[in-house]
N, C-alpha and C positions, 0 to 999 in steps of 0.2 A: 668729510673734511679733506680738502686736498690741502697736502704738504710738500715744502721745500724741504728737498733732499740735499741736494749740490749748493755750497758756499758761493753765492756770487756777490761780490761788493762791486757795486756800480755806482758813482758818483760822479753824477750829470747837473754841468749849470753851461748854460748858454746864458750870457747877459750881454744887453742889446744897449748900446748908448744912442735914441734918434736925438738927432740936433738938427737944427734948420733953423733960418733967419724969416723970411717972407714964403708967402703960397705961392710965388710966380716962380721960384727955384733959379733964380739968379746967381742966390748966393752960392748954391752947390751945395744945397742939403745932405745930408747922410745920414747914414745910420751904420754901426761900429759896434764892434764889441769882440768877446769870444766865445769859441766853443770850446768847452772846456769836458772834458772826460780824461785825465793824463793827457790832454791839449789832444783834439780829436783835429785826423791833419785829410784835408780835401772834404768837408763836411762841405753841401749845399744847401745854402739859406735864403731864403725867402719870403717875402709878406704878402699877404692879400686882405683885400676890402672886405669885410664883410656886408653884404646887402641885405637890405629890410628883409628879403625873405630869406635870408640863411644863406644865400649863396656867395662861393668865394671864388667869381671867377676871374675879378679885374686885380691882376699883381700892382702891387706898389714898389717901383721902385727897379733896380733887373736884382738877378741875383747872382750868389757870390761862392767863389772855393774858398774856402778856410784853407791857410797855410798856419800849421804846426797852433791853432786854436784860433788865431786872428781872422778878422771878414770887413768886410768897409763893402755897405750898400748905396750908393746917390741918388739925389731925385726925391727924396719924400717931402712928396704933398701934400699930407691927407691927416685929418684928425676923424675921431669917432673910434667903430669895433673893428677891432686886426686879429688876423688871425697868423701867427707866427711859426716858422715850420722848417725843421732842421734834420734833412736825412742823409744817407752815406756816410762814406768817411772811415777813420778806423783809428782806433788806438791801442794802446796797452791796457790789460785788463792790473789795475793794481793788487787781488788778490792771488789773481792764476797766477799773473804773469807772462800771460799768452794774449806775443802780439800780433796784431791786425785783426783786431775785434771789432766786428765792424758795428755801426752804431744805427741803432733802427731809429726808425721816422719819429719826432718828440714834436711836440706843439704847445703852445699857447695861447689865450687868447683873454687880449686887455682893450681895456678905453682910456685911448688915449684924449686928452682935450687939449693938447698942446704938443708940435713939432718936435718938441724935444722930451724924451720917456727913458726910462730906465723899466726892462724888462727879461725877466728869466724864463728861458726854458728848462724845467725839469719832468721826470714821471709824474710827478705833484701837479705841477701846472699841466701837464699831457690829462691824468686822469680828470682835473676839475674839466676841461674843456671838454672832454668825451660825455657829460652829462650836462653840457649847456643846451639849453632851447636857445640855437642861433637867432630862430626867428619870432624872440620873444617884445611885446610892443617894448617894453621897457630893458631895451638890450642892455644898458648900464648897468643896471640894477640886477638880473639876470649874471651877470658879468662878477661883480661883486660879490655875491650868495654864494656861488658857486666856489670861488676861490678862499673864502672863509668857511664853507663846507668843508673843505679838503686840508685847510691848515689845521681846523678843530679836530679833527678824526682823528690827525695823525698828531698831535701834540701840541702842534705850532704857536703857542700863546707864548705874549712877547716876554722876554727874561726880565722886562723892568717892571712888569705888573704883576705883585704877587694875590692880583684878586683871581687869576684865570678866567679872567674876561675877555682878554682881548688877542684876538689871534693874527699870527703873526701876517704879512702882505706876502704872500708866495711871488708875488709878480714884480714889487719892486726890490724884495730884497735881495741881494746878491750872497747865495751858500757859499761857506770859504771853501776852500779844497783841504779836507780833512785827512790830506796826506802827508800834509804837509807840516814838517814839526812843529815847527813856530805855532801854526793852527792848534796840535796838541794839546797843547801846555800854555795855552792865553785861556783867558777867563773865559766862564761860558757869556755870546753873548747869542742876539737873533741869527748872526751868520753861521755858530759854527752849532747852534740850535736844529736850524735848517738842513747844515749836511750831514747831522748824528741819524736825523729822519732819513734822509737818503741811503743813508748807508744799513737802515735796519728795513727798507722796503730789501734790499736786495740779498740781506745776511739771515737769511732766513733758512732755517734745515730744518727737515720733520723726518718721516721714517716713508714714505710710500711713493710715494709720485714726486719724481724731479721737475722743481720749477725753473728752470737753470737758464733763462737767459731774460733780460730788460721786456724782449716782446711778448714774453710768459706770465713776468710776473705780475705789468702793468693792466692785464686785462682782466686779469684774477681780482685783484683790490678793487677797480672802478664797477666790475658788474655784482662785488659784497656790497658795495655801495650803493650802486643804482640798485639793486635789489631792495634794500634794507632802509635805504635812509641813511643810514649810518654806520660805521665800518660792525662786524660782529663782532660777538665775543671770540669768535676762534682765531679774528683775521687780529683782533687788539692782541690777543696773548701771543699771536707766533711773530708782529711785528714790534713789541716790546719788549720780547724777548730776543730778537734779530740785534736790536740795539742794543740789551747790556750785552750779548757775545761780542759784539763790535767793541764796544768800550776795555771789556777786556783782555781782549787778544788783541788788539793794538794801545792796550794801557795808554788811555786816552784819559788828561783828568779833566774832572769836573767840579768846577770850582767858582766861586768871587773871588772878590779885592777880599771878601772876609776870611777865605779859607773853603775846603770842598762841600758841597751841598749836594741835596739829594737832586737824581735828573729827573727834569719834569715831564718827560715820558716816562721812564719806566715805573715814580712812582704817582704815580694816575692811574684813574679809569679812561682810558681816551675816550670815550663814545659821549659818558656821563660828565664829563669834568668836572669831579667831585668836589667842590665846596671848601669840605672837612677833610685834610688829610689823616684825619684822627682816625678816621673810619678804614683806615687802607690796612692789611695786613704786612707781614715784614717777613720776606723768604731770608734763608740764610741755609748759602750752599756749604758752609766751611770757609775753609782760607787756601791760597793757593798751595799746589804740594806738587808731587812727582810719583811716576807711575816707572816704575822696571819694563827694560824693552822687552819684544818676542812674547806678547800674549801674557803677560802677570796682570795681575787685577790686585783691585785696592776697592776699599768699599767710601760708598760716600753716605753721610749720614744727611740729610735736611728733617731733620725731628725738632732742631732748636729755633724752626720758624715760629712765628705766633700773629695771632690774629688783633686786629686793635687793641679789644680788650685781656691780651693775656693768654688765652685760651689755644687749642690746638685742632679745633674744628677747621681742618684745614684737606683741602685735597692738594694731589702735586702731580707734577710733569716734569719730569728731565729732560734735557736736548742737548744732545753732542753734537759737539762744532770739530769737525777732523778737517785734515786733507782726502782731496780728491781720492784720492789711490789708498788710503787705507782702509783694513778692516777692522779697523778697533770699535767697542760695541759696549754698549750699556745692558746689565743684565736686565731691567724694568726700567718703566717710564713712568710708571703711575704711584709709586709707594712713597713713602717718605725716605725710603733708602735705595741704596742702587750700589751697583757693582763695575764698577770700568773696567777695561780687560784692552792692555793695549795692544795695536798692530802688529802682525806677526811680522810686520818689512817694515815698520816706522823706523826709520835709523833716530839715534842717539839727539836732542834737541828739539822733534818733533814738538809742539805745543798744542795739544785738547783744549778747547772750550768747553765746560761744561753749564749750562743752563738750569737754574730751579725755577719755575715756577711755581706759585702757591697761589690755592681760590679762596677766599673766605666763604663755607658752606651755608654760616648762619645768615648770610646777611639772604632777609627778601625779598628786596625791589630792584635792587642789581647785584651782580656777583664781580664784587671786589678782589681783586689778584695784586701781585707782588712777583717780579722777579730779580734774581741777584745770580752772579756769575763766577767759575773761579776758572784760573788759568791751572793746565797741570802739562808738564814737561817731561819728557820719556828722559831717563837717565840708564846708563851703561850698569848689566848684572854685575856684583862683585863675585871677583872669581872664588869657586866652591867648590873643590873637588871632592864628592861625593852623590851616590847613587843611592834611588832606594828604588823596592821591589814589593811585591806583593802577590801575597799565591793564591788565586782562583782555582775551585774546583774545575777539574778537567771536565764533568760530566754537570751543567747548570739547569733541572727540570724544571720544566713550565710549571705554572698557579702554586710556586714554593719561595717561600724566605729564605733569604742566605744572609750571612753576616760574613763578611770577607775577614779574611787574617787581619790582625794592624800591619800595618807595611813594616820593613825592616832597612836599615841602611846597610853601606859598602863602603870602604873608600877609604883614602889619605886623612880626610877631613870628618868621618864619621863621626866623631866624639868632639867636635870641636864649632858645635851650630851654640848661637849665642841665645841664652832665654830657654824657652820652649818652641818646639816645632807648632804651628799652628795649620790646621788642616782644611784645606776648600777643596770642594768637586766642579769639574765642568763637564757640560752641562752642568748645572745645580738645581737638575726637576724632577720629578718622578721621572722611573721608579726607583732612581739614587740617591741616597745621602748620605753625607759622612761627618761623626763624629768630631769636631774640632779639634779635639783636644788628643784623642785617641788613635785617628784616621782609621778608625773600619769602619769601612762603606756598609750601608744597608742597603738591598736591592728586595724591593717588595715584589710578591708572587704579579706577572710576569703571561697573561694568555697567550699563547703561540701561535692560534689563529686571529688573534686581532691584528697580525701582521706584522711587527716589527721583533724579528727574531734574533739580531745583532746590532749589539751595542759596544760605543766605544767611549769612555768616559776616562777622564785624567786627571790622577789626583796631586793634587800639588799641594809641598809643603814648605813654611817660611818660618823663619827664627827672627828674632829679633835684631838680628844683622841685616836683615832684606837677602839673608842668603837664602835661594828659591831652588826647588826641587822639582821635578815633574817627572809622573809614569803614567805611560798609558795604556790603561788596559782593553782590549777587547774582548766581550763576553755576551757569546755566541748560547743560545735556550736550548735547551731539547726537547721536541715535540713528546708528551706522553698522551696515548689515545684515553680522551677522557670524554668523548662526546658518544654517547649509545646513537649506532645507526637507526634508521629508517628505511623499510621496505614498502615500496608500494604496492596496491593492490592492482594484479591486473584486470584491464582492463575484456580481456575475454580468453575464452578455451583458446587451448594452443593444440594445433592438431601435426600428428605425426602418419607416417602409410605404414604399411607393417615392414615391409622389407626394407623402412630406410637404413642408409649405410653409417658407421660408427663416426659421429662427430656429425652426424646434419644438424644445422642448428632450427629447432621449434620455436625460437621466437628469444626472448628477453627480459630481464626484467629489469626493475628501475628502484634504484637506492636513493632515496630524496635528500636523507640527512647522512652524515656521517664524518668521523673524524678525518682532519686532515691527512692523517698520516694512515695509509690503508694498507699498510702492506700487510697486514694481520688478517685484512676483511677478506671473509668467504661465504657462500651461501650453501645453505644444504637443504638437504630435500627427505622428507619422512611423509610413510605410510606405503601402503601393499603397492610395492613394485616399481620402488622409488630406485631399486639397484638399478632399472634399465636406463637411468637418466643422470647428467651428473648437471650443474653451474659453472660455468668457467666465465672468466672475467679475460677478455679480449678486447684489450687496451681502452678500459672502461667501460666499455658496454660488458653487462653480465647476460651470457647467451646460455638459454636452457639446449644441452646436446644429448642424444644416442651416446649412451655409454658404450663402453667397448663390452662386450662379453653379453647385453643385451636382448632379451627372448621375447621378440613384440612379436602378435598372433593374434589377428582380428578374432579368428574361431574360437579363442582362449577366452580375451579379454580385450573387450571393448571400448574401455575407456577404464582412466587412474584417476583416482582423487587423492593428491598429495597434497601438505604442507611446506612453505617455505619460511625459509629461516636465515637470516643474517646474523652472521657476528664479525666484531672486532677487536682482537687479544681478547681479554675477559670478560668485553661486553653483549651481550646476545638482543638481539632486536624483537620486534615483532614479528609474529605470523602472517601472512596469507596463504589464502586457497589458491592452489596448481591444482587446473586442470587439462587433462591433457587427453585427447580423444584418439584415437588408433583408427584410421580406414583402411579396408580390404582391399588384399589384390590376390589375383591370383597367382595360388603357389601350390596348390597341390595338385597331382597328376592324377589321373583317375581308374579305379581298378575295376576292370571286368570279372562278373564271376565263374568259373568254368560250365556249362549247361550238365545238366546230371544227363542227360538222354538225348536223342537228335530226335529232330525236328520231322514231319513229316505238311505235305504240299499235296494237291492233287494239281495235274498233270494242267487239269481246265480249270486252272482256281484265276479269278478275275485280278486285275492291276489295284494292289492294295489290300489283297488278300492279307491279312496279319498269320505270319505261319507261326511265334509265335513270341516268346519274352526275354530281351538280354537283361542281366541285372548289374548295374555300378554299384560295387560296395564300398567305395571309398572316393569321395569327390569333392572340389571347391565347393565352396556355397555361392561362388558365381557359376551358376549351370551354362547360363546362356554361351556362355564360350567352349562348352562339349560337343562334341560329335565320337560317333562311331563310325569307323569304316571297315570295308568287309574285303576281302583280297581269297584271291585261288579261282580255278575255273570255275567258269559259270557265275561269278558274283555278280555277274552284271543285272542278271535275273531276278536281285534281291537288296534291299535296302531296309535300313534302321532309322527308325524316326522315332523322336522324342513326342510322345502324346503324353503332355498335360505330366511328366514326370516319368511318363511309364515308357520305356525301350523298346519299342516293337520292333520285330522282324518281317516286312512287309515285302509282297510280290512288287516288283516293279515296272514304272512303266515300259512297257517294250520287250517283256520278258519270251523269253518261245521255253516255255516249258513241255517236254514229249517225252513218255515213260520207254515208249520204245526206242528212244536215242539214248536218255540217260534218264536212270532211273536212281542216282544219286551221287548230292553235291555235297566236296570235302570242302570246307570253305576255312578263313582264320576270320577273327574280329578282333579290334583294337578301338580302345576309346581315348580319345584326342580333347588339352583344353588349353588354354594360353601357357600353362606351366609347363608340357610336354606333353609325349606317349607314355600312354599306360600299356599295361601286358598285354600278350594276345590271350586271346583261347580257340578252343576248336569248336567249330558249328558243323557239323552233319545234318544233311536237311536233303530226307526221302522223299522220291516222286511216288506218290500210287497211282495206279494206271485205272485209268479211265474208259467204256466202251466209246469211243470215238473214229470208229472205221466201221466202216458199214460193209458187210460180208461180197464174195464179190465169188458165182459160181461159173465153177469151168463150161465151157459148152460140151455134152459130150461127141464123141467122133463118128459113133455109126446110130 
């Protein structure tokens, strides 16, 4: 449903006087009249032809500036379909009061059969013309329907036929200017019928979308229209309702020579034009009254509506009519009762419209409505010196009931409120309310993670003087951790090296659920060898780290199977498996053993001779980064190879081993692995001598 937010009263009549004597324009035909909006001043007005096929390109006549609402056109020739057309201009808006409003493009369109016509433009006659088939065979006729369409929608049936048959001519009749006092307070007739319509197309307020200007609202109504056939039910209640706020925020009567009678808009079905007004239900807002300035509220009752027959099978609507600038506010719109609450800057005089509408629910073939209007006036607080208070606990925790203190007075005037204080809260919704009579607030239990943690609500109290009081309190929840976390499983082994250093982080884990308020939340870790590791939470992320003081040792222990564990203050979580795998590096040096005995070699032993066994009794379990090397003279002679595990002491390439040179090598050995040197020890390794010289005999001398 789009609604009118912003109060625009627009009342628009253009009436056109054509005279003319003969078709040959001797006499100096014209056509006369005004524009009328608060006399809309430089308006350009215009006619053109309509032609068989719709088109309106030949003007009649020239056209003309309206001075302060007046126009005088000459030259009209022409009888049959015209199309009438009034844009620019500006005037005073009679509601705002803001001037140079400028007036958007309105139209009409009549058949004429004679030089001389009386013709209005209004939105009324704009909207019938926006759903004519210009280029209908039977453009009269066409003509006619259309403008009888749009008198019936909107009300327009004539005030001297009490059958509601016959609707009113939107085209000949001339709307009065319903600003005008005199217009006021004369009897109802068709003219001032006509401009009560006008003035409720434009007085229209609802709660969401601003229709605030003649070029907004006119498109709205004509495409309910053209849509429908006939205006709806949402567009009858907000412009029926547009009309009684008009009526009564300009205390407009409505009346005969007999005395005041009901308005035959507001009490109709405009769509249906009911027959039987017997059938109509009867709203009833109250009577007029007054509201305290600066935010007081007053309550409005519509329960004493009733339905044709008696009954309270009724739904309702409220609609405030404010000023622009205020924020004065209806507590509901839909109930039988409501709450007004006026502007905290209305000064003194301000005047609310308020709006009932009522549906009759039983009826089935159409839904039958009523509404009725009361004026209410901000009137100046009487002065009341005194204070009241009220003590909220300091510490207020979530998912808990509280029942506040009854408030207490202060003051000069303490003992001097007339009646009984009477008690309202604002807001007036969950999860507050208070005792009327009492004033202690209930505040029902309160989630803290469903987001609204502070609150501010003001309790005001009234005696039977209208002497008004106000405190406001704010009250602020306290988070208590009442949500049991969730740990998730990971998703795989987290692996560590032995010698990582204290605080490497092995990976993460992931808390799915858990209370908002976590400063309580910690993880911890159980099962053999859980001390080498701890959880820390580094700014959300929970990172599994190398504890400080830590004894990781591939040769030890190869991998941990822990437990993990989340809690929050007193709430403890689920388990999952940690596992956490340890890979090897090298870290231990490797020890050679002393040889119990030296070694022996023969002099001719071949390249890889094995002379004999060195033994590592202490070593990585990564070998392959071991060697031994040999140092002292001679070691060139000899080398240590790893066969298959076993340490040999082997001749080496290149070696000149001679017993009669050296017939034995002191050597040291040492075994070498990524982690360091290991010890030395001592190798002695004998040459045995070998027959390897072949005898060589003196010659003797004689």
């Amino acid at each position: 449903m789009e609604r009118f937010k912003k109060i625009i009263i627009i009342f628009l009549s253009i009436a056109f006087m054509f005279t003319g004597a003969c078709s040959d324009g001797d006499s100096g035909d014209t056509i006369s009249g005004d524009v009328v909006a608060a006399m809309v001043n430089k308006a350009t007005v215009k006619a053109y032809k309509i032609n068989p096929d719709g088109s309106t390109n030949d003007q009649i006549g020239g056209e003309n500036i309206s001075t302060n609402g007046s126009y005088s056109i000459s030259n009209l020739d022409y009888t049959g379909a015209v199309l009438l057309e009034a844009s620019g201009g500006t005037y005073t808006d009679e509601a705002t009061g803001n001037e140079n409003t400028a007036l958007t493009t309105l139209t009409a369109i009549a058949y004429i059969d004679s030089l001389t016509a009386i013709i209005s433009i209004t939105p009324l006659t704009h909207i019938a013309a926006q759903l004519m088939d210009r280029a209908a065979a039977d453009i009269k006729t066409e003509i006619k329907n259309k403008n009888e369409l749009v008198a019936e929608q909107f009300g327009l049936m004539q005030t001297s036929d009490n059958t509601n048959t016959n609707p009113i001519d939107i085209i000949s009749v001339q709307p009065d200017d319903i600003t005008d006092e005199t217009v006021k307070n004369k009897p109802l007739d068709d003219k001032k019928l006509y401009a009560l319509a006008l003035a409720g197309i434009s007085q229209n307020q609802e709660n969401e979308v601003a229709v605030n200007t003649l070029e907004k609202i006119i498109p709205v109504l004509m495409n309910d229209l053209k849509n429908n056939s006939e205006l709806s039910e949402t567009y009858q209640k907000s412009f029926s309702a547009g009309v009684s706020g008009y009526i009564t925020d300009k205390q407009i009567e409505i009346k005969n020579d007999s005395g005041s009678i009901p308005n035959p808009i507001i009490n109709k079905i405009i769509k249906n034009n009911v027959a039987n007004p017997g059938n109509l239900p009867t709203a009833n807002a109250g009577e007029d009254t007054t509201i305290i300035e600066k935010g007081r509220s007053i309550n409005l009752d519509g329960s004493a509506s009733r339905t044709y027959n008696n009954t309270t099978s009724l739904s309702y609507e409220w609609i405030l009519i404010k000023p622009n600038d205020s924020n004065a506010q209806l507590s509901s719109d839909n109930t039988s009762a409501t709450k007004l609450t006026s502007g905290t800057n209305d000064p003194v005089g301000t005047r609310y419209v308020v709006t009932l509408k009522v549906i009759d629910t039983n009826q089935t073939d159409d839904e039958y409505f009523h509404v009725a209007s009361i004026a209410i006036e901000v009137k100046k607080a009487p002065d009341f010196d005194c204070t009241m208070d009220v003590t909220i606990p300091t510490t207020i925790n979530e998912n808990t009931q509280y029942n506040f203190d009854a408030p207490t007075f202060s003051g000069p005037d303490k003992d001097n409120k007339i009646g009984n204080w009477t008690y309202t809260i604002t807001p007036d919704a969950a999860p507050f309310s208070v005792d009327s009579s009492t004033g202690v607030i209930t505040m029902t239990p309160i989630d803290y993670e469903a987001g609204t943690t502070t609150y501010t609500v003001t309790l005001t109290a009234t005696d039977d003087a209208a002497h008004v009081i106000d405190k406001t309190l704010t009250i602020t929840i306290t988070n208590l951790v009442d949500e049991t976390p969730v740990l998730d499983e990971p998703g795989a082994d987290f692996t560590v090296s032995e010698d990582a250093a204290v605080g490497f982080v092995l990976g993460s884990l992931t808390i799915s659920t858990n209370d908002e308020n976590t400063s309580d939340t910690a993880i911890t870790l159980t099962g053999t060898g859980n001390g080498n590791f701890e959880v820390i939470n580094d700014s959300g992320t929970w990172n599994i780290k190398v504890k400080a003081g830590a004894t990781l040792d591939f040769e030890t222990t190869q991998s941990y199977n822990l437990k993990a564990e989340v809690s929050n203050d007193t709430l403890t979580s689920n388990q999952v498996d940690v596992v956490i795998d340890v890979t090897n590096v090298v870290d231990t040096t490797p020890t050679l053993t002393q040889p119990s005995s030296a070694y022996t070699v023969l002099e001719n032993a071949a390249t890889g001779a094995i002379v004999g066994e060195l033994v590592i009794s202490d070593n990585d379990d990564i070998a392959s980064n071991t060697s031994i090397a040999l140092t002292g003279s001679g070691n060139e002679n000899f080398e240590v190879i790893n066969d298959s595990g076993t340490w040999n002491l082997k001749v080496k390439a290149g070696a000149s081993l001679d017993f009669e040179t050296t017939e034995s090598y002191a050597l040291k050995a040492q075994a070498n692995n990524t982690a360091g040197t290991g010890n030395e020890v001592d190798v002695t390794i004998n040459v045995t001598n070998v027959v390897d010289t072949t005898p060589t005999l003196t010659q003797p001398s004689s």
